[in-house]
FIDOMI-698619 format. One record per residue (C-alpha): residue number from 1; x, y, z. Coordinates in Angstrom, 3 decimals. Example, Ala and Ser with C-alpha at 12.3 -4.5 7.8 and 13.67 -1.06 7.14 Angstrom:
# FIDOMI-698619
{pos->1 x->12.300 y->-4.500 z->7.800}
{pos->2 x->13.670 y->-1.060 z->7.140}
//
This chain:
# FIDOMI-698619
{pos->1 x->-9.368 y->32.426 z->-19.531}
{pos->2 x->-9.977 y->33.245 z->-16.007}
{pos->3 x->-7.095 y->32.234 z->-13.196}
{pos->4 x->-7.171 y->28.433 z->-11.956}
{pos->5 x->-9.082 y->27.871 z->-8.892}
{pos->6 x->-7.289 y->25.777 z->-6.093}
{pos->7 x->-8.764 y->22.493 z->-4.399}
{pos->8 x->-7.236 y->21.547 z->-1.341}
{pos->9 x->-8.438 y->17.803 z->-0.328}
{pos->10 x->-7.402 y->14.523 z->1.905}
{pos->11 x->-8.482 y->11.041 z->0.483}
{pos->12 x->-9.681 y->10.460 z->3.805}
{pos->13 x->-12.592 y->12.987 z->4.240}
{pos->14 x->-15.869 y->12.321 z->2.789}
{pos->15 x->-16.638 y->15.640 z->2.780}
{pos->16 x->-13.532 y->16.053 z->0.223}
{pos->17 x->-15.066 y->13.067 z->-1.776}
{pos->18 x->-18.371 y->15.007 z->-2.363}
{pos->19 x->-16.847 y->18.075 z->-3.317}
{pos->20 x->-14.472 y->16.218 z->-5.987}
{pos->21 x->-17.392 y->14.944 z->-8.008}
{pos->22 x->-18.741 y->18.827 z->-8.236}
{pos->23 x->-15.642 y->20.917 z->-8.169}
{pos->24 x->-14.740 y->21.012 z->-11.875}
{pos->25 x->-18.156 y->21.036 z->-13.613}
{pos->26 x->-18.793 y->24.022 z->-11.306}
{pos->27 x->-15.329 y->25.677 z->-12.133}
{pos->28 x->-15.908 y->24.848 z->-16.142}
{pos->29 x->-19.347 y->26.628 z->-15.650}
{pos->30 x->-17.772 y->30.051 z->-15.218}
{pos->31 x->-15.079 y->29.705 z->-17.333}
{pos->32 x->-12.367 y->28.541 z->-14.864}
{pos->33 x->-9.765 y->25.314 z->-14.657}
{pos->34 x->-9.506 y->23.529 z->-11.134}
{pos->35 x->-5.567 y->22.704 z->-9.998}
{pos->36 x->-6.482 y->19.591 z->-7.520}
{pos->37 x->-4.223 y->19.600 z->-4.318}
{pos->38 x->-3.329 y->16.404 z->-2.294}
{pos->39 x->-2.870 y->17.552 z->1.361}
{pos->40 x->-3.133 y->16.193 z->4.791}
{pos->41 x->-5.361 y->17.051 z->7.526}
{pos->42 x->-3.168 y->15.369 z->10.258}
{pos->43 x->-0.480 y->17.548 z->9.573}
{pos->44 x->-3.237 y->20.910 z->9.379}
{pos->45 x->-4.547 y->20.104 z->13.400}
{pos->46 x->-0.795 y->19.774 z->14.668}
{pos->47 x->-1.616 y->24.189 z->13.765}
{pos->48 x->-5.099 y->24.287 z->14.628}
{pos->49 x->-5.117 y->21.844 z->17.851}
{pos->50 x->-7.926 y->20.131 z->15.723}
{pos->51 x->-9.156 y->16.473 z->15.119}
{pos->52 x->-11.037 y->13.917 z->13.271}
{pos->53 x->-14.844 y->15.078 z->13.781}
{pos->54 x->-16.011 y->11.448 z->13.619}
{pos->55 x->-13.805 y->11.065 z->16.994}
{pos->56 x->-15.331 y->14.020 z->18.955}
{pos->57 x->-18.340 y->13.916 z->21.360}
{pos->58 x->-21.696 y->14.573 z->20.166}
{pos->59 x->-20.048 y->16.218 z->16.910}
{pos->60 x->-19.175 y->12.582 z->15.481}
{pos->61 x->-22.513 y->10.928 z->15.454}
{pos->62 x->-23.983 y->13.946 z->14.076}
{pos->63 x->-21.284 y->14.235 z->11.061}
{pos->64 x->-21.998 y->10.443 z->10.515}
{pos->65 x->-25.643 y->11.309 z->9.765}
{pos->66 x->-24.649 y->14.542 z->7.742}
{pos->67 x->-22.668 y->12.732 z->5.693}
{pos->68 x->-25.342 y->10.082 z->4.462}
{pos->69 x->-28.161 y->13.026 z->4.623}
{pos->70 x->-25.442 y->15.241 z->2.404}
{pos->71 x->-24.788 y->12.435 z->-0.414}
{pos->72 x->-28.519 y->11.489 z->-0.601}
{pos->73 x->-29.751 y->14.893 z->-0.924}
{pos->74 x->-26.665 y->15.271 z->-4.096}
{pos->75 x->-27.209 y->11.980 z->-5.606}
{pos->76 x->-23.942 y->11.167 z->-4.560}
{pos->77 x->-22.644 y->7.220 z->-3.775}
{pos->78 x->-21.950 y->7.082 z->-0.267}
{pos->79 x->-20.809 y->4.135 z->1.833}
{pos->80 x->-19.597 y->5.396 z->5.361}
{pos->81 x->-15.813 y->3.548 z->5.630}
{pos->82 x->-15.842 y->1.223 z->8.544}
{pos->83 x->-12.561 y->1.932 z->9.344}
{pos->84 x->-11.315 y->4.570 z->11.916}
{pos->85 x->-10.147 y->7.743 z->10.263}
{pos->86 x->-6.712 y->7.275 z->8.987}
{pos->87 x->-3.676 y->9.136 z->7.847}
{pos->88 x->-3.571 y->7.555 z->4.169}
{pos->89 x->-0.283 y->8.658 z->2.497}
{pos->90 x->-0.172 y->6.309 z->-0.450}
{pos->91 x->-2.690 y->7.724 z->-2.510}
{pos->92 x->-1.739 y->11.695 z->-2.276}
{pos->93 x->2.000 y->9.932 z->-2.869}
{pos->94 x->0.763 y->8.134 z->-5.544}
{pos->95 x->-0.935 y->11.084 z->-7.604}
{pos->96 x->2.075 y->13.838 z->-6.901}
{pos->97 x->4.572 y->11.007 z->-9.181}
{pos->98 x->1.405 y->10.419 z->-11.691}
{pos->99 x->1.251 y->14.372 z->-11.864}
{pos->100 x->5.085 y->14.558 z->-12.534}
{pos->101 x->5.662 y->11.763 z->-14.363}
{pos->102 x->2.183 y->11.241 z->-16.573}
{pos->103 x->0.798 y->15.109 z->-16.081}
{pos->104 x->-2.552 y->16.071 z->-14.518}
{pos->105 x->-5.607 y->14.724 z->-16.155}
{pos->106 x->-4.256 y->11.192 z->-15.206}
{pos->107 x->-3.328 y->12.367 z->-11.627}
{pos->108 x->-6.708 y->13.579 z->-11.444}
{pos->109 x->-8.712 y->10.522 z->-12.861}
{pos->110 x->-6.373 y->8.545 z->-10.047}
{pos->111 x->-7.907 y->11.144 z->-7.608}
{pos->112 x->-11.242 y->10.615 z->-8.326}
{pos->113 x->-11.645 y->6.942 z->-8.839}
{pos->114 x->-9.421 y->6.265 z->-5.154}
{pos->115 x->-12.028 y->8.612 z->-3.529}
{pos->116 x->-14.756 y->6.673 z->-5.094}
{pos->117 x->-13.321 y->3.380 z->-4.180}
{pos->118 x->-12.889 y->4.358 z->-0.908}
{pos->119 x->-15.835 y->6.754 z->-0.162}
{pos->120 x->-18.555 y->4.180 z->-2.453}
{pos->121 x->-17.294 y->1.084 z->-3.111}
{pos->122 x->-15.721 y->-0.212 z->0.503}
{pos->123 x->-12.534 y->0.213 z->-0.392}
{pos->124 x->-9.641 y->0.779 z->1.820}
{pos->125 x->-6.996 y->2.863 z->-0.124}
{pos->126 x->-5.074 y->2.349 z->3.072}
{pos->127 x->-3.669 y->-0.528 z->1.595}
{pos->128 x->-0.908 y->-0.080 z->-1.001}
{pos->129 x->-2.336 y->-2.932 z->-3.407}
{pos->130 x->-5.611 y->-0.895 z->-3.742}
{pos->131 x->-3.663 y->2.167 z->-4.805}
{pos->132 x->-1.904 y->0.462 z->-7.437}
{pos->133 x->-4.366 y->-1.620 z->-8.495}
{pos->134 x->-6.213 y->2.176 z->-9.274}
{pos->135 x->-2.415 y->3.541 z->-10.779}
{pos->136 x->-2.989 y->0.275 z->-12.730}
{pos->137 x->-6.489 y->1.229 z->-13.930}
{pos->138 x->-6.396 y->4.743 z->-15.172}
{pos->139 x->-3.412 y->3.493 z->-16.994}
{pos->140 x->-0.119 y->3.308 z->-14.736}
{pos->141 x->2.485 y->0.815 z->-14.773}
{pos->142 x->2.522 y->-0.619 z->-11.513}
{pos->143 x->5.645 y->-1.139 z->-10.522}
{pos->144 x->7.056 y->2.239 z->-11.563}
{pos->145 x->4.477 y->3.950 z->-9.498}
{pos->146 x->5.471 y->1.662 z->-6.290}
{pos->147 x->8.946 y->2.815 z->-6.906}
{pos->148 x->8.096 y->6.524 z->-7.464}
{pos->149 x->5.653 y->6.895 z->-4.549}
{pos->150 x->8.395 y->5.404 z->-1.701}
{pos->151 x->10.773 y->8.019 z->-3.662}
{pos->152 x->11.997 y->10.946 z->-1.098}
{pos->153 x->11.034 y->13.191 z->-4.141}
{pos->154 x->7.862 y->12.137 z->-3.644}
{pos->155 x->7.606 y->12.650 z->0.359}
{pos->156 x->9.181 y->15.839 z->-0.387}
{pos->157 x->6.457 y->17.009 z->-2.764}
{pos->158 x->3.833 y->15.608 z->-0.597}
{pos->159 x->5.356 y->17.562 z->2.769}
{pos->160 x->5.764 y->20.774 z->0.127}
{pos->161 x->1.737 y->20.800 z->-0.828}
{pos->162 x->0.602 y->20.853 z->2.966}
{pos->163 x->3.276 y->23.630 z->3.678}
{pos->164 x->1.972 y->25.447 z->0.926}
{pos->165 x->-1.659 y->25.735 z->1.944}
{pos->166 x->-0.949 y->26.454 z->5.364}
{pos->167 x->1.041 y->29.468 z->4.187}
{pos->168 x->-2.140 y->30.132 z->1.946}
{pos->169 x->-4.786 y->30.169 z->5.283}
{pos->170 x->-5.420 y->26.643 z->4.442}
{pos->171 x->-6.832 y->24.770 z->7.502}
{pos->172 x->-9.466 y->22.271 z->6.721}
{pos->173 x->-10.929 y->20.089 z->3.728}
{pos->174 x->-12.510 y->20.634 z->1.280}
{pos->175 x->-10.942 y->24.433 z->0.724}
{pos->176 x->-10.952 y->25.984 z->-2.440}
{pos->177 x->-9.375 y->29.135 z->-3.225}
{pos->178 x->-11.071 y->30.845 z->-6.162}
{pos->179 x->-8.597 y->34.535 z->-6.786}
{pos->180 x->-7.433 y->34.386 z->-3.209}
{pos->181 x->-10.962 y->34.256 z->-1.571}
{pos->182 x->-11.251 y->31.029 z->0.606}
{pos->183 x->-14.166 y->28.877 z->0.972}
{pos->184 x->-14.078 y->25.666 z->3.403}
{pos->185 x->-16.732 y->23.185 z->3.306}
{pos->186 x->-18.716 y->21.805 z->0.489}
{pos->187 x->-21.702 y->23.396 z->2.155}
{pos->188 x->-20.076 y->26.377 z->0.614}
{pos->189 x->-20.387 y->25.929 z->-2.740}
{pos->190 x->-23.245 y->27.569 z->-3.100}
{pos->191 x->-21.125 y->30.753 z->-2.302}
{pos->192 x->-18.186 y->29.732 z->-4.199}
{pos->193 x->-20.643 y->29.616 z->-7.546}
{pos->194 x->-21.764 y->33.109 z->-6.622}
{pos->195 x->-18.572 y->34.578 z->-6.614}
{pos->196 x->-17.025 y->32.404 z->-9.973}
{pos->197 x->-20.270 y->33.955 z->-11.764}
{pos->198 x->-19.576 y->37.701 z->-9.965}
{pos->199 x->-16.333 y->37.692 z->-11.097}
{pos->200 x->-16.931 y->36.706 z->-14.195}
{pos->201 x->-19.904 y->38.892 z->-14.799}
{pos->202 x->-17.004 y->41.863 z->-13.566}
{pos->203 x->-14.861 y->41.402 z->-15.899}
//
């Protein structure tokens, strides 16, 4: 079995969303497992001097229509969140103490269905109730997850993953890192597919 590849995402980016319901079909393809990674981009443009794209001129309107043009043209449920981008720390909170307490392919179902519900459905995983009610439905008890997510373990482990990636070249979501080789954007899968089946057809 080839290494792991290495997703970097924030619930908040709907770019991150798209890319989730692709990333491990196109990993399994070529022979490869996918290690999801809970980060934040707030804490990524304190280094790059970056910020939301829906907030800057000219670029926001234009990422608005991207968006819906991107999930149409992938089949992909899209609702645009009426909210203003946010900083949502209890769902990557919530999946670091389902990944340590319940393992990964829970932590990942949570991943996927609060990215839904947030990025399809109109649901604002901003709110704590909506993140347990999720815990709740991929099979959490819900008041051990409360407790475990406020847990400075938790913070800890949730400061750790974003330190991490930075030291890795990290700087945006989506980012995958596939044997060290980065690729930012899910406009780059494409290229990411070409080099899983290159390196597979090397060795």
């Amino acid at each position: 079995m080839n290494a792991p590849i290495d997703f970097y995402f924030d619930f908040a980016s709907p770019y991150a969303y798209f890319a989730s319901t692709r990333i491990d079909a196109l990993a399994a393809r070529h022979g490869r497992t996918v290690r999801w990674h809970p980060v934040l981009l707030a804490v990524f443009f304190k280094v790059t001097g970056g910020r939301p794209g829906p907030t800057v001129p000219l670029l926001g309107p234009y990422m608005v229509h991207d968006m819906a043009r991107t999930a149409r043209l992938h089949g992909i449920p899209f609702r645009m969140p009426e909210l203003p981008p946010q900083l949502l720390l209890a769902a990557p909170r919530a999946m670091l103490w389902l990944r340590r307490e319940h393992g990964e392919p829970m932590a990942v179902a949570f991943a996927r269905r609060c990215l839904a519900a947030h990025h399809s459905e109109a649901i604002d995983i901003g709110k704590e109730e909506a993140v347990l009610r999720i815990g709740a439905e991929v099979g959490a008890d819900p008041d051990a997850l409360v407790q475990g997510m406020h847990g400075e373990a938790i913070k800890e482990a949730l400061k750790g993953e974003c330190d991490a990636a930075l030291a890795k070249g990290v700087f945006g979501v989506p980012f995958v890192l596939a044997d060290g080789e980065p690729f930012w954007g899910f406009d780059r899968f494409d290229q990411l597919e070409g080099w899983l089946r290159a390196s597979r057809t090397a060795a």
